[in-house]
C-alpha positions as a Python dict, from the first residue, in 0.01 Angstrom:
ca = {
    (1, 'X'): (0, 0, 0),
    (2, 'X'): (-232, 262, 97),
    (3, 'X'): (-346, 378, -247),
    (4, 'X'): (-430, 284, -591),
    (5, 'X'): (-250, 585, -665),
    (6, 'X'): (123, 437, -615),
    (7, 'X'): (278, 352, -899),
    (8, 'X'): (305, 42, -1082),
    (9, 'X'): (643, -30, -969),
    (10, 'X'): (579, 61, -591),
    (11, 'X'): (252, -141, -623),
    (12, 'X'): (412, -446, -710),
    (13, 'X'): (726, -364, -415),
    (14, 'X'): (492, -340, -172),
    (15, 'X'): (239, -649, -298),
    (16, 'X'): (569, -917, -320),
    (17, 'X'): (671, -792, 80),
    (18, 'X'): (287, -905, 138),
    (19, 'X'): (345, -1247, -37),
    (20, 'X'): (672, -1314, 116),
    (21, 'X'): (456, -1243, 446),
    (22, 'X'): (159, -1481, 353),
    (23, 'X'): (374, -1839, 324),
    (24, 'X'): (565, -1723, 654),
    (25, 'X'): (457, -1981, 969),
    (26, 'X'): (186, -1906, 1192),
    (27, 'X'): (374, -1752, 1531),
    (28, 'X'): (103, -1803, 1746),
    (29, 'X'): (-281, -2014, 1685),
    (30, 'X'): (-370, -1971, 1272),
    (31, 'X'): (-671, -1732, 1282),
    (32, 'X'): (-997, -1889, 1150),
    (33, 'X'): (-1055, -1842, 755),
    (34, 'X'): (-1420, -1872, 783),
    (35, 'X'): (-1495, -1622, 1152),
    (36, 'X'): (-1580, -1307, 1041),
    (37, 'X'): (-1287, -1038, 1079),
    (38, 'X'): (-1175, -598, 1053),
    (39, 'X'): (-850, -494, 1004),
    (40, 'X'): (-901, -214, 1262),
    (41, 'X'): (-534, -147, 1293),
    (42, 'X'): (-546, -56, 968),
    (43, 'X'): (-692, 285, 931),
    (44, 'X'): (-643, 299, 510),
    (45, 'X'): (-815, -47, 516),
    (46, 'X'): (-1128, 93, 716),
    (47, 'X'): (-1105, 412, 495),
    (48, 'X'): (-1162, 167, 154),
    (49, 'X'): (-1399, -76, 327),
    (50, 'X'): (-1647, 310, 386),
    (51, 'X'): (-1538, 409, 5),
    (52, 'X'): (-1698, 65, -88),
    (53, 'X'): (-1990, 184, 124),
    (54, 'X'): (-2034, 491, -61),
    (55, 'X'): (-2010, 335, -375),
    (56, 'X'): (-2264, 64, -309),
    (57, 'X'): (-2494, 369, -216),
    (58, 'X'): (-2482, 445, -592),
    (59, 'X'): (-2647, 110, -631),
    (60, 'X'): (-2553, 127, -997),
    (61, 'X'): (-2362, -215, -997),
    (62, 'X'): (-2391, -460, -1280),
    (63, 'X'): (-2066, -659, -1222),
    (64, 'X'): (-1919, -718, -882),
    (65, 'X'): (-1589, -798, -874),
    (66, 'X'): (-1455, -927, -482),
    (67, 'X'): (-1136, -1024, -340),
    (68, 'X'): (-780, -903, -212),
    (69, 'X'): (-452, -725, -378),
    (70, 'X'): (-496, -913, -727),
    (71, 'X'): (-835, -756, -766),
    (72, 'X'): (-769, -407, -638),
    (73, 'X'): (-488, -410, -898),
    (74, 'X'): (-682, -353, -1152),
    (75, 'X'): (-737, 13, -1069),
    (76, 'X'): (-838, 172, -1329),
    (77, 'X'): (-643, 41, -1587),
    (78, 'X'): (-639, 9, -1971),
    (79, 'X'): (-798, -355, -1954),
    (80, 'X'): (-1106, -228, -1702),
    (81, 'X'): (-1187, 78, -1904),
    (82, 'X'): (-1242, -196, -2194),
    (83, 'X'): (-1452, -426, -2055),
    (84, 'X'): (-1574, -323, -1675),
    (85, 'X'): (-1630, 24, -1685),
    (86, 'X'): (-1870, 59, -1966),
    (87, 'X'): (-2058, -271, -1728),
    (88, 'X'): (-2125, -47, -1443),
    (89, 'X'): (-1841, -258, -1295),
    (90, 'X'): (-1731, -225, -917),
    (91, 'X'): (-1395, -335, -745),
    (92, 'X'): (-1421, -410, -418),
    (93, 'X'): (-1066, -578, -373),
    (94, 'X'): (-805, -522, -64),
    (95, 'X'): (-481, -584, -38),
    (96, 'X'): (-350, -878, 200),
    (97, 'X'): (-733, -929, 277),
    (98, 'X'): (-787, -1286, 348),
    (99, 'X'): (-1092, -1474, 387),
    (100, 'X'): (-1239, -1367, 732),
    (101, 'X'): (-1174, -986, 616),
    (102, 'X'): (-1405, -1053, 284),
    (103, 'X'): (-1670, -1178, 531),
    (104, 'X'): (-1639, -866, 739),
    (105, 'X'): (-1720, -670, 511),
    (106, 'X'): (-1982, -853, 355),
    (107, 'X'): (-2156, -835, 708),
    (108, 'X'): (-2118, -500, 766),
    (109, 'X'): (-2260, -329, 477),
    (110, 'X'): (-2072, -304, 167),
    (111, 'X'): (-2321, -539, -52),
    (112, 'X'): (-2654, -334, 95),
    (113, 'X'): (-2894, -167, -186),
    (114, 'X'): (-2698, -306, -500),
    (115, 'X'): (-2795, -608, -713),
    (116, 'X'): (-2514, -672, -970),
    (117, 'X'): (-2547, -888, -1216),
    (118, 'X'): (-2267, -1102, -1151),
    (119, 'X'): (-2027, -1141, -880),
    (120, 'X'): (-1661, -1207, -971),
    (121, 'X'): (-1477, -1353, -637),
    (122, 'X'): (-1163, -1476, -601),
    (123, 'X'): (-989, -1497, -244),
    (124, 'X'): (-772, -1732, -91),
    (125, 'X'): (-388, -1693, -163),
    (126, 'X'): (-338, -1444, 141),
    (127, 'X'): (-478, -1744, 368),
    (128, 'X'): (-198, -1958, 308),
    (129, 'X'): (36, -2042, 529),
    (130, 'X'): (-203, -1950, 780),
    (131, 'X'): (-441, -2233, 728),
    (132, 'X'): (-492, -2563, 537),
    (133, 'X'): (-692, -2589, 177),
    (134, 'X'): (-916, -2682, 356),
    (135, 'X'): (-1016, -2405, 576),
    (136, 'X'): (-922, -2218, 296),
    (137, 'X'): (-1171, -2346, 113),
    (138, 'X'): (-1421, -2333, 389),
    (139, 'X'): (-1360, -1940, 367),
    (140, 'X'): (-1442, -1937, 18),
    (141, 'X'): (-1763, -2150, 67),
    (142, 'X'): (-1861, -1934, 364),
    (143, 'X'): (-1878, -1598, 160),
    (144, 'X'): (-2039, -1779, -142),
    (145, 'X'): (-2260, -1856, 103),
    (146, 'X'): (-2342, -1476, 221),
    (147, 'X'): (-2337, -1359, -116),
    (148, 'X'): (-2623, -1581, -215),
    (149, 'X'): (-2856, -1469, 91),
    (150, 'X'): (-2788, -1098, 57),
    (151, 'X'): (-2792, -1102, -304),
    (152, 'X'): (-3009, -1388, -416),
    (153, 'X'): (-3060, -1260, -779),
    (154, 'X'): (-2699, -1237, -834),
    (155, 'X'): (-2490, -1515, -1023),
    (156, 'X'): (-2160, -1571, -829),
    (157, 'X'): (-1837, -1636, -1057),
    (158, 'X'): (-1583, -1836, -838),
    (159, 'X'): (-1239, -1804, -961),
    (160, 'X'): (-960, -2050, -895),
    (161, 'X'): (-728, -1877, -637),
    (162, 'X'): (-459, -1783, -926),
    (163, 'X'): (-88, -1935, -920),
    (164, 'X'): (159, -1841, -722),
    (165, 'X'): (528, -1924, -705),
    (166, 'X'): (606, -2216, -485),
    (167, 'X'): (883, -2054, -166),
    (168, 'X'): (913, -1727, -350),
    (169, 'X'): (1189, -1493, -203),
    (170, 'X'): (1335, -1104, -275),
    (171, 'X'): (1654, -1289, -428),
    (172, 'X'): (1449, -1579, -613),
    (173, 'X'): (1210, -1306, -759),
    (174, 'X'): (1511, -1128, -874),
    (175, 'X'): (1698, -1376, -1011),
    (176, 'X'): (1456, -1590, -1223),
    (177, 'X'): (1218, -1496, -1500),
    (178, 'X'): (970, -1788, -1370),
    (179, 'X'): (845, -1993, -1096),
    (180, 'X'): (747, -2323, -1024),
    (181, 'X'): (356, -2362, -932),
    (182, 'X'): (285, -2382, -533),
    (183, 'X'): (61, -2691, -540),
    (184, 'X'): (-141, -2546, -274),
    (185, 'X'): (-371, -2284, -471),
    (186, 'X'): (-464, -2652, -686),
    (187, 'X'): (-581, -2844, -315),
    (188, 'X'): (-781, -2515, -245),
    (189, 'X'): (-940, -2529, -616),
    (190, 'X'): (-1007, -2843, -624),
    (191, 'X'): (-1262, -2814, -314),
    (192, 'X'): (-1382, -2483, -482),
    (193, 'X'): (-1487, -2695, -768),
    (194, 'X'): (-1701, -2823, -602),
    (195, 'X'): (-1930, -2495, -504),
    (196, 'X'): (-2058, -2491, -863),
    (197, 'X'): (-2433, -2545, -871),
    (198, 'X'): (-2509, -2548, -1238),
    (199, 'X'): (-2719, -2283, -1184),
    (200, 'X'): (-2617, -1947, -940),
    (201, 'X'): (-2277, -2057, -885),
    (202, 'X'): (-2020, -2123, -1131),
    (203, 'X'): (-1661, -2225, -1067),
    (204, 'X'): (-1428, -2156, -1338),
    (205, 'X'): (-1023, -2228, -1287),
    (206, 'X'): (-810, -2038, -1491),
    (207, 'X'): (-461, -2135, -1405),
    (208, 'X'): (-342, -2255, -1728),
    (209, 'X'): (-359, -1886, -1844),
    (210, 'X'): (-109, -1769, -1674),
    (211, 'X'): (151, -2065, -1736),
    (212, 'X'): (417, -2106, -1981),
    (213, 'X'): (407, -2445, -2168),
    (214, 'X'): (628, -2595, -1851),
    (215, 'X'): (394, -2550, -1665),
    (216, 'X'): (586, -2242, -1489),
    (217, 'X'): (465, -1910, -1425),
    (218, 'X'): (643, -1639, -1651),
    (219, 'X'): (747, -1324, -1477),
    (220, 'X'): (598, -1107, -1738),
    (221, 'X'): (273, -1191, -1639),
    (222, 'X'): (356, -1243, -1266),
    (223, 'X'): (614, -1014, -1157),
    (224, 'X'): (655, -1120, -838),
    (225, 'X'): (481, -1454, -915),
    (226, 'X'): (174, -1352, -735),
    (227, 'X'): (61, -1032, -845),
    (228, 'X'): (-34, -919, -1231),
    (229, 'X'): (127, -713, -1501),
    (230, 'X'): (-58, -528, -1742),
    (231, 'X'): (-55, -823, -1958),
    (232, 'X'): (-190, -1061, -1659),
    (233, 'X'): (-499, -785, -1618),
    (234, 'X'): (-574, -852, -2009),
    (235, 'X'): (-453, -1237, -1990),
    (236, 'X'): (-727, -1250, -1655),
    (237, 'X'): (-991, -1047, -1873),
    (238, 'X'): (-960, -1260, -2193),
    (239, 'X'): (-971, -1605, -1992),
    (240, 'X'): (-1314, -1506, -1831),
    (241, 'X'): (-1500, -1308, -2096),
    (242, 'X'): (-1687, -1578, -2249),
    (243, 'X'): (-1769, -1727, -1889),
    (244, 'X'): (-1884, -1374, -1774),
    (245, 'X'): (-2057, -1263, -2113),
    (246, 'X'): (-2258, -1580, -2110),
    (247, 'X'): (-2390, -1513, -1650),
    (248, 'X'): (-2472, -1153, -1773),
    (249, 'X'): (-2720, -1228, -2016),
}
């Protein structure tokens, strides 16, 4: 993925190869989720991090919204024209970008001159099987951490890292219409809980929406059982409104 101008069906091709990646073992010594790190082999990752760059030079940014491939995917879709664009809304999300990358980039420039409102972050699913909850966590707490000294005036919404299907493959993904929950995004949340500070930080874990009543996660909101359809972007949108309405004001 190179572009937000693939289509929806490449998108989500290229997305589930990067989530059958993520849960594969560590080959060598896990790299650290909360040291600082570029993807400089990646020239269309270096090329997005400077678009971000321009963008923040625009400084008109009233919602922030941080993270990996589940936040780029929102493009500029039906859902964002409804109720981001018309905030002065910016997406800063990456695909396969992990912890460390997020912290990069926070370092080197793409939060300089702006003061958003609100900062919508959620990152975490593209550490696993890299490192523990734990350091996941850490990761998390690390760039909640920059965010509130280069943009002290800015309320930070921390999102539970979002479901994903528990040793998802090509064949499973084809063959089933949902997933069993990995229990691993709920260890990571359950430390991120924790970040909320009543007052510039609030956690907010909305799992549930994207669930059947078994507790599974439906394909037709999780494709691949990681990334969104359509109808996750509005199911994501609806389950933080109130949450977000209520930081803005």
């Amino acid at each position: 993925m190179k572009t937000l101008r693939l289509t929806r069906r490449a998108w989500l091709v290229s997305m589930a190869l990067c989530a059958l990646c993520s849960v594969c073992p560590a080959q060598d010594k896990a790299p650290s989720a909360g040291v600082p790190e570029a993807r400089h082999d990646q020239e269309w990752w270096m090329k997005l991090h400077q678009s971000f760059l321009d963008r923040a030079k625009k400084k008109d940014v009233d919602v922030l919204f941080l993270g990996d491939s589940i936040t780029q995917g929102w493009g500029d879709n039906a859902t964002w024209k409804r109720h981001y664009a018309p905030r002065s809304a910016a997406n800063f999300g990456i695909g396969g970008d992990r912890t460390q990358h997020v912290l990069w980039r926070l370092e080197h420039g793409e939060i300089e001159g702006i003061n958003p409102r609100v900062a919508v972050l959620m990152i975490g699913t593209n550490n696993i099987g890299a490192n523990s909850p734990a350091e996941i966590a850490e990761g998390v707490k690390l760039i909640v951490a920059k965010l509130r000294e280069k943009l002290p005036m800015t309320k930070i919404l921390v999102l539970g890292v979002f479901p994903r299907g528990k040793m998802i493959t090509r064949d499973y993904i084809q063959a089933h219409d949902d997933a069993p929950v990995d229990p691993r995004t709920r260890e990571i949340n359950a430390s991120l809980a924790k970040l909320d500070d009543g007052k510039m930080v609030k956690y907010l874990d909305i799992e549930k929406s994207f669930l059947k009543a078994d507790g599974a996660i439906p394909k037709a909101l999780m494709p691949d059982f990681l990334h969104l359809s359509d109808s996750g972007y509005r199911t994501w949108a609806d389950a933080i409104e109130p949450t977000l309405w209520e930081l803005m004001q």
